[in-house]
C-alpha positions as CSV (number, residue, x, y, z in Angstrom):
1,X,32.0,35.1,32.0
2,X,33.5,33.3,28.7
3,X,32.9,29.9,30.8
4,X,29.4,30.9,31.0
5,X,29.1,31.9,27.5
6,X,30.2,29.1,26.1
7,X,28.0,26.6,28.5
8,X,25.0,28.3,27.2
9,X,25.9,28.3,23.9
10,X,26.9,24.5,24.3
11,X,23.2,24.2,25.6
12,X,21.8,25.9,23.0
13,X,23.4,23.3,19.9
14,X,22.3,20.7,22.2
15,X,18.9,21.5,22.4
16,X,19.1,22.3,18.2
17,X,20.7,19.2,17.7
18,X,18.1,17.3,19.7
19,X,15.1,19.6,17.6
20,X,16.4,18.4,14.3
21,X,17.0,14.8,15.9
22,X,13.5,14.8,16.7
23,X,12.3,16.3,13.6
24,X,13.7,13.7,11.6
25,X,12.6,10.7,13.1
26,X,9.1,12.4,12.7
27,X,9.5,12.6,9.4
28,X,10.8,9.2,8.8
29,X,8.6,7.8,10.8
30,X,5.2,9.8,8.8
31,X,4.7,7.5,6.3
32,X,4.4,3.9,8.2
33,X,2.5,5.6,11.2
34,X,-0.1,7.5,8.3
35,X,-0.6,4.3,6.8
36,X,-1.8,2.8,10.1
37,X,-4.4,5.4,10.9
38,X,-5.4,4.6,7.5
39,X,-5.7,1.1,7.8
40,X,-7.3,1.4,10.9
41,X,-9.8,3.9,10.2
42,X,-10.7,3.1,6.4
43,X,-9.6,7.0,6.2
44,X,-8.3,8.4,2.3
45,X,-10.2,5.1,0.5
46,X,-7.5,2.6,2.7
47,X,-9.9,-0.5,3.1
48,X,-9.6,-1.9,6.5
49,X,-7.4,-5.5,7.4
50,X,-9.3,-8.7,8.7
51,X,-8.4,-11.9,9.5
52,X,-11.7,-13.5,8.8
53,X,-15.1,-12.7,7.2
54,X,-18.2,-12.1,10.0
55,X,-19.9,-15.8,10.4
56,X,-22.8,-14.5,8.7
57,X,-23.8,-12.6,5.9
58,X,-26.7,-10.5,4.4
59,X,-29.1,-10.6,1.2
60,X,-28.4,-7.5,0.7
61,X,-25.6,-7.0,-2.0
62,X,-23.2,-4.2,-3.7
63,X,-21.2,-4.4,-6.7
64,X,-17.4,-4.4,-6.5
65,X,-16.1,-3.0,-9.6
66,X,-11.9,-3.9,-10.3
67,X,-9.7,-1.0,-11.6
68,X,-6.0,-1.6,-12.2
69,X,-3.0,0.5,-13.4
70,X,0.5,0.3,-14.1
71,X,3.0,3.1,-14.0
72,X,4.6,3.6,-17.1
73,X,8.3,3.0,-16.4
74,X,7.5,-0.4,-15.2
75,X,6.6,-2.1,-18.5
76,X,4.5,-4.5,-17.2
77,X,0.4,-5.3,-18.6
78,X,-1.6,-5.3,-15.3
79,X,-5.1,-5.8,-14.8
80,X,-8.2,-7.2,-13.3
81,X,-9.5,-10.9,-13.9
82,X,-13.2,-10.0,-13.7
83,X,-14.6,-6.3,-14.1
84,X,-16.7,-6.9,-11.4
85,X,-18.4,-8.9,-8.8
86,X,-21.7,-8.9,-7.2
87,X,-21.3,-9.6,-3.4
88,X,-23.4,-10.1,-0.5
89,X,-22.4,-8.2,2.6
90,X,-20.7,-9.9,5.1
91,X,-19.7,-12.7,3.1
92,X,-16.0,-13.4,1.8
93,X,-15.1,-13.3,-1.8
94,X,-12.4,-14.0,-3.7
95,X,-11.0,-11.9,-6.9
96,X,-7.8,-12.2,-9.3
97,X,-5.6,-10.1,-10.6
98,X,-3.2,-10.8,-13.7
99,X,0.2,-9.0,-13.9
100,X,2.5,-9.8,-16.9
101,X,6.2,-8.8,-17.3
102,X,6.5,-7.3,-21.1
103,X,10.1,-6.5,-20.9
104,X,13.1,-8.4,-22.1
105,X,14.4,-7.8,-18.0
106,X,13.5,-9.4,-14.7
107,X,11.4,-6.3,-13.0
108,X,10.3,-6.1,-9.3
109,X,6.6,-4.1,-8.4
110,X,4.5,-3.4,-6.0
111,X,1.2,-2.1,-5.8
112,X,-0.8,0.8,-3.7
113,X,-4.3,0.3,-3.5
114,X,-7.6,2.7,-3.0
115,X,-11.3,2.2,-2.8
116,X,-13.8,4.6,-3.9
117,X,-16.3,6.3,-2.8
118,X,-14.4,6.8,0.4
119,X,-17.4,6.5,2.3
120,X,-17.1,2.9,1.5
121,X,-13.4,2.1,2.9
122,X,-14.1,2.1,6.2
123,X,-16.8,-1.3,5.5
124,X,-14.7,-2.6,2.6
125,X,-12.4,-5.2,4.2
126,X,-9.5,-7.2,2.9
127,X,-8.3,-10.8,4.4
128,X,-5.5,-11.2,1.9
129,X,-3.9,-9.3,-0.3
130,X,-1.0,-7.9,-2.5
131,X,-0.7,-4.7,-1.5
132,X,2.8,-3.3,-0.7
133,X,4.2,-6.8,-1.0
134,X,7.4,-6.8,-3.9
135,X,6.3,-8.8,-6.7
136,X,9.3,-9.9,-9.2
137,X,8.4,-11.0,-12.7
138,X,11.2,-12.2,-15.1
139,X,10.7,-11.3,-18.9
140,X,7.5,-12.4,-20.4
141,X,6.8,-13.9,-16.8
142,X,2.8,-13.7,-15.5
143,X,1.8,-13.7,-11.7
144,X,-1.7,-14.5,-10.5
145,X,-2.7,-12.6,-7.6
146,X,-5.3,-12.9,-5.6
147,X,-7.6,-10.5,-3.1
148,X,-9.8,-12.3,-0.4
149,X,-12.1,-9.3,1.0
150,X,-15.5,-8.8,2.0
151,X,-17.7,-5.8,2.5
152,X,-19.2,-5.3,6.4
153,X,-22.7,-5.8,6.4
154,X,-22.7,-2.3,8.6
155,X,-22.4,-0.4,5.5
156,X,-26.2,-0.8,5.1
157,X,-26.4,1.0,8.7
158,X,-24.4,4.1,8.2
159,X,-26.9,7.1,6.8
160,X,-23.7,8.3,4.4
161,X,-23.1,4.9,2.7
162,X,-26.2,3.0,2.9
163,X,-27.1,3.7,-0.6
164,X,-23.7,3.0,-2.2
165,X,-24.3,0.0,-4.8
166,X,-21.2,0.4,-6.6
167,X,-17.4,0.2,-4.9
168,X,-14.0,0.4,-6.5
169,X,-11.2,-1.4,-5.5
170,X,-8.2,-0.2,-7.2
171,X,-4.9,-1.0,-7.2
172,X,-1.6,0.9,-8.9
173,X,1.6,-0.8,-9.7
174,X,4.9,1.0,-9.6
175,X,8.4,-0.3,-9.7
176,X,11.0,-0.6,-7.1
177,X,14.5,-0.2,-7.6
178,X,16.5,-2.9,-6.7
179,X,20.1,-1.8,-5.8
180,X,22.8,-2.7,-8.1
181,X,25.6,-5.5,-7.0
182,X,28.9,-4.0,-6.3
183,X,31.1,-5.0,-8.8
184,X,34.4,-3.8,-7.0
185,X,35.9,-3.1,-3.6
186,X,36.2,0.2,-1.9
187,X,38.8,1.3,-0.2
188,X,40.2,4.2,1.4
189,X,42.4,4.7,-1.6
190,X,39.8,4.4,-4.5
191,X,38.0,1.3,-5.9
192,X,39.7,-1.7,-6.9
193,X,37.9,-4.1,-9.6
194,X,36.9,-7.8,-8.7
């Protein structure tokens, strides 16, 4: 009987152990597999990624307004080259954004982006961007950087966004910590200096 006890309780962790297991990598994996459908779907004000524009565009046009912000604690003056554009639909378009390092330290960023009104993500697509890519500025440094997008003609189609004229495209900076160079050795015994 104690053999039996202790097989099912063996069991029993197992099938906790492979719970949490599971758990976990759900949770780790959350983020990068909700940024997909995102992407994918326009869904939350995520524009959608293209490699190209559509061959042809449309009279028909909607301004792009330019928003940009900059976490405090990153110390860095961030914002759009133009307010805004007025763009045909369907045909690519080029905007610039100017990010400037006001600290006397080098400081790495990178940016999260949204488009509003939501209805207009899912037509609002970028070529290049960015976004989610680690930007290092060294003090008093400045970075161009550009956004290549266009907005899908299909917008005009959809009863809930045909009569959008205006879209945001904005993007937030925030830092990323960089970790620190280990200065000594460790070792079972404590830390020995270089």
């Amino acid at each position: 009987m104690a053999g039996g006890l202790a097989k099912s309780n063996r069991r029993v962790a197992l099938i906790a152990l492979g719970g949490t297991l599971a758990m976990l990598g759900l949770t780790y994996a959350s983020v990068p597999l909700y940024s997909l459908f995102c992407k994918a779907t326009g869904y939350n004000g995520t524009p959608r990624r293209a490699a190209a524009a559509p061959a042809k565009s449309t009279d028909q046009t909607v301004t792009v307004r330019f928003d940009a912000n900059t976490a405090a604690s990153l110390g860095w003056s961030f914002r759009p080259v133009q307010a805004s554009l007025t763009v045909k639909l369907g045909a690519q378009n080029l905007a610039h954004y100017r990010a400037t390092n006001l600290t006397g330290r080098t400081l790495t960023g990178s940016a999260v982006f949204n488009v509003t009104p939501a209805a207009a993500a899912t037509y609002f697509n970028k070529i290049q961007c960015f976004c989610f890519t680690e930007q290092t500025l060294k003090p008093g440094e400045s970075a161009d950087l550009p956004v290549v997008f266009f907005v899908d003609p299909a917008i005009a189609e959809d009863a809930d966004s045909k009569s959008i004229g205006e879209i945001t495209l904005s993007y937030t900076f925030y830092p990323v910590d960089k970790p620190k160079a280990v200065s000594s050795v460790e070792t079972a015994g404590g830390r020995i200096a270089n």
